[in-house]
N, C-alpha and C positions, 0 to 999 in steps of 0.2 A: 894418683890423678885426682884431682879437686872438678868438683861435678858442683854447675848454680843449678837447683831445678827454682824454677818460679811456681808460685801457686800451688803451695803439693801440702797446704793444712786443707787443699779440697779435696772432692773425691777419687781423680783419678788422679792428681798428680800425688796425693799420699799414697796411694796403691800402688804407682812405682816407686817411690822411694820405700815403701817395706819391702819391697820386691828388692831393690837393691841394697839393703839393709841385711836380707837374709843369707846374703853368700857371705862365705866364709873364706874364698879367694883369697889369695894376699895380693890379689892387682886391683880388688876389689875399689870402688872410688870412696872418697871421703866427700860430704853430699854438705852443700849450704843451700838450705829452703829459706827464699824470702817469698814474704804473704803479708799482704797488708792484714788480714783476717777481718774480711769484711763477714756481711751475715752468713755467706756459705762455708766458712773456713773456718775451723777448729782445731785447736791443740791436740784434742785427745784423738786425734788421727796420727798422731806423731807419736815415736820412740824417741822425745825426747831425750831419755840416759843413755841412748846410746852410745857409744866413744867416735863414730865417723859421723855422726849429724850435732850441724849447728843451726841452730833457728835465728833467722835475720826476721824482725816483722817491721816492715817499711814499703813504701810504694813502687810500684816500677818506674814510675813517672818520674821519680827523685835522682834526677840526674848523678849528682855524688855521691850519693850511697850507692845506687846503680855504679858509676867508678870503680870505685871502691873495693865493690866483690868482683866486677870482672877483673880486675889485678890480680885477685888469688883465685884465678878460675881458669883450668882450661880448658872444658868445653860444658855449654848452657844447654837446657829443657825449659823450655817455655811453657806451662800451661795456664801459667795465672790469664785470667781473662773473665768477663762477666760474659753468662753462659745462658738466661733462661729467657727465651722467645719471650713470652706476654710481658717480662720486665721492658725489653726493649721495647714493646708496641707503646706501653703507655709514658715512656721517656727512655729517651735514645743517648742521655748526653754522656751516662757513663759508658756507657758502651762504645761507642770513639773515643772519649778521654782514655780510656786503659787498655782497649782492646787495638783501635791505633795508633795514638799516641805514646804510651805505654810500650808497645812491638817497639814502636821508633825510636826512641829513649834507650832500650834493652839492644837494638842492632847498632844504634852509633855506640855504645859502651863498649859491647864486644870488638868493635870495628877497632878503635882507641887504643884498647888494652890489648888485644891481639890475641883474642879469644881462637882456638883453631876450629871450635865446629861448635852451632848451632843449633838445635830442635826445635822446629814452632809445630805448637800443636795446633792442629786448625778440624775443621767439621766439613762431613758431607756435602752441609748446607748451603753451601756457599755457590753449588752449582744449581741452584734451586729446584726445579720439581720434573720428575721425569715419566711417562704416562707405562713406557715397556723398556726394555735391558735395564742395562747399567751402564754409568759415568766412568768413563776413562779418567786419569791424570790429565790427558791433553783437553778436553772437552772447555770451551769458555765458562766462564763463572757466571751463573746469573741468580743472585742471592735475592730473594723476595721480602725479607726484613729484616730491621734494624738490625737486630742481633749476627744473622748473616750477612749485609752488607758490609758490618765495622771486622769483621773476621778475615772475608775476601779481600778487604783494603790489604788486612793487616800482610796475609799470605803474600799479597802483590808488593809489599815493600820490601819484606824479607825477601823473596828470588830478587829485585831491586838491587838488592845488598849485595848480593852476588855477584849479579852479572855485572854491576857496575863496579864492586871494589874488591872484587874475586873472595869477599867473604864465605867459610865453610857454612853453607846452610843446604838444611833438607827442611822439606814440610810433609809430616802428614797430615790424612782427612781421616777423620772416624766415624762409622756409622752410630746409630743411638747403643750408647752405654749402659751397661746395669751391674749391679754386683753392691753388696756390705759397701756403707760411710756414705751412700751417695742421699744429698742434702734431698729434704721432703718436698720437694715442689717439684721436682720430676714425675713422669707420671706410675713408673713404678713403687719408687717408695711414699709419692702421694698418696697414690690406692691403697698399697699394703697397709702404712699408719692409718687412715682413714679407715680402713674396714678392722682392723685393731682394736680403734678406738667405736667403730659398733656406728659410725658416721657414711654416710653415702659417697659417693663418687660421681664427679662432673665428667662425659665424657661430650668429647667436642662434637657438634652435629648427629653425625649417621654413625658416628665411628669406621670410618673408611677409610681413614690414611692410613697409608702404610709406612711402613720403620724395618730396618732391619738391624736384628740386635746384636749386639757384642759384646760380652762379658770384659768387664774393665779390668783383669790379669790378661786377658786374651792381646785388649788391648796395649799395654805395659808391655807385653811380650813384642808387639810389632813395634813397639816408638825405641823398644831398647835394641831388635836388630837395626832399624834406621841408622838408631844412632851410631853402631857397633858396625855397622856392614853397610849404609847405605853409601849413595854417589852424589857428593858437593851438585848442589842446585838441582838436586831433585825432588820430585812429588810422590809420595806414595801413600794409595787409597790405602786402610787396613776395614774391612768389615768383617761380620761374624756368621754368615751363612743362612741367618734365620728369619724372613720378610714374612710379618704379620700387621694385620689391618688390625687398628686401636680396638677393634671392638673386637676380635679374635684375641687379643693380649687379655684382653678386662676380661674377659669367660675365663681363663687359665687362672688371673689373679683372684677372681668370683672364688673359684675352686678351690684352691690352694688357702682360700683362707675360711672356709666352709661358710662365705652368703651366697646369695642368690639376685639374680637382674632386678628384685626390689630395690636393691642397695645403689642401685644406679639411677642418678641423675644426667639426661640428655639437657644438656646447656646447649647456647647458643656457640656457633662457628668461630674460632678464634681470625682474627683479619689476616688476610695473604696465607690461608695454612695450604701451606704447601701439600700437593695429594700421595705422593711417595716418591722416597729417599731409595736409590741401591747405588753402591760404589762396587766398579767393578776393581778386585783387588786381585788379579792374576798377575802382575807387578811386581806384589812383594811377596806374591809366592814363588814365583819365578827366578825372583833374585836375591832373594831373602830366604827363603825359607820358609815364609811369612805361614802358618794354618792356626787358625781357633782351635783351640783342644777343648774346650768346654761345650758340652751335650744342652744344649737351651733349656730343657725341660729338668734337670738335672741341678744346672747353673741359677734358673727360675725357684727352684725349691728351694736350696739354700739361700738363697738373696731373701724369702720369705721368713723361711727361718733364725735367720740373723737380725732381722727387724722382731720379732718377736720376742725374740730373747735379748733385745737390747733393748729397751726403752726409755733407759736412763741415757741411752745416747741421744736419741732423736726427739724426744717429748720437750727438752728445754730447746731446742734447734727449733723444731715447728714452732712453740710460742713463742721465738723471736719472730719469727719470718712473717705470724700473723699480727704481732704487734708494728710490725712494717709495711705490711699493705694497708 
């Protein structure tokens, strides 16, 4: 079986494809990663040598080459897509260029070539901010920024694809991600490099949003039963059980890297932040199997320690990213 993942030189889509790399199955799939490898996306998240991975780096947006792989492809993981909130606030236009334009390009492709099943990975966000429970699959979307709006398009094209041309699609939502490779302008491995490097931390307002976290194998673990067991034109939430307010998170990462609330900077309110994210994912435990097996506190310490003992991963990444802002 020939497997397109899109986007997987980033953080979570290369944490499933080592994920699918590491079985030793012989039904196991043969994996083509295309990645434009814009600033989040890096080679050395890739097992390049390995004998089932081939690396494509081209645009989603490029109609022929897009062609091209869904011919030898039969069935896609979608996660390529531009991902970080304050990028969208201060310009939105890649964020619909890739995020749906990109989706659109990647569904008529499959559609063509007669791809049999699709994956869009898609975000919590998109159903915007919730004050108590949690977001069903069925709940309307109401995405509060850039960045969540071009995601919820994209989501509503993909079921589109379905219900109009009975293409095989599922979409997940994920709650906030963490876990090793995830690019420095997130606000976990933001902190952690930052108090690293002996540097303060911006946290937004009062630090009172809340997030709930899910370790990026936990996630991998849920997009590959979707893939594996989920139902043509469905939605399924996957989160990680763990709802902490940003300023509860910064006290643990404070800790974990032995500073103290001097280290912290209160900056001003990011535009539209949404006050807190929870999916409720009884879903795809119900019918999946779907549960987090990673301990937060557990999963939180290694995530630190892997930034620590890599530095030669992340030090030239950050110095792109700040020669781009």
């Amino acid at each position: 079986m020939n497997l397109l993942v899109t986007g997987a030189a980033g953080f979570i889509g290369s944490a499933y494809v080592r994920r699918l790399l590491a079985s030793d199955e012989p039904d196991a799939p043969r994996i083509t990663v295309l990645d434009k490898l814009t600033y989040a996306g890096t080679l050395d998240n890739l097992q390049l040598d390995h004998p089932r991975l081939e690396f494509v780096q081209g645009d989603i947006r490029d109609a022929e080459l897009v062609d091209k792989l869904m011919a030898d492809a039969d069935q896609v993981v979608h996660f390529a897509a531009e991902s970080h909130v304050d990028r969208s606030i201060s310009g939105a236009d890649d964020f619909v260029l890739t995020n749906v334009v990109g989706t659109q390009t990647l569904l008529e492709g499959a559609l063509r070539q007669g791809v049999e099943t699709f994956v869009h990975i898609s975000t919590d966000e998109v159903y915007g901010s919730i004050e108590q429970g949690s977001w069903p699959e069925t709940h309307p979307l109401s995405p509060n920024s850039p960045y969540s709006a071009s995601k919820a398009s994209s989501d509503l094209l993909a079921l589109a694809y379905h219900r109009t041309h009975g293409l095989d699609v599922r979409v997940t939502r994920c709650s906030n991600n963490y876990g090793p490779h995830q690019f420095p302008e997130k606000v976990i491995p933001l902190f952690v490099t930052n108090l690293l490097e002996g540097k303060k931390v911006p946290l937004y307002g009062e630090g009172l949003n809340v997030r709930d976290w899910l370790h990026v194998e936990d996630h991998c673990q849920g997009v590959e039963l979707v893939r594996t067991e989920g139902r043509p034109g469905e939605v399924y939430n996957i989160g990680g059980g763990t709802e902490l307010s940003n300023k509860e998170l910064t006290g643990l990462l404070l800790e974990a890297c032995g500073a103290d609330w001097d280290s912290v900077e209160y900056v001003t309110d990011r535009k539209g932040h949404d006050l807190r994210y929870s999916v409720d994912w009884s879903k795809a435990r119900t019918e999946l199997g779907y549960r987090p097996r990673h301990d937060f506190a557990a999963g939180l310490a290694d995530t630190v320690a892997w930034y620590r003992d890599n530095r030669a991963w992340w030090e030239p990444l950050k110095r792109r990213a700040q020669g781009l802002s």
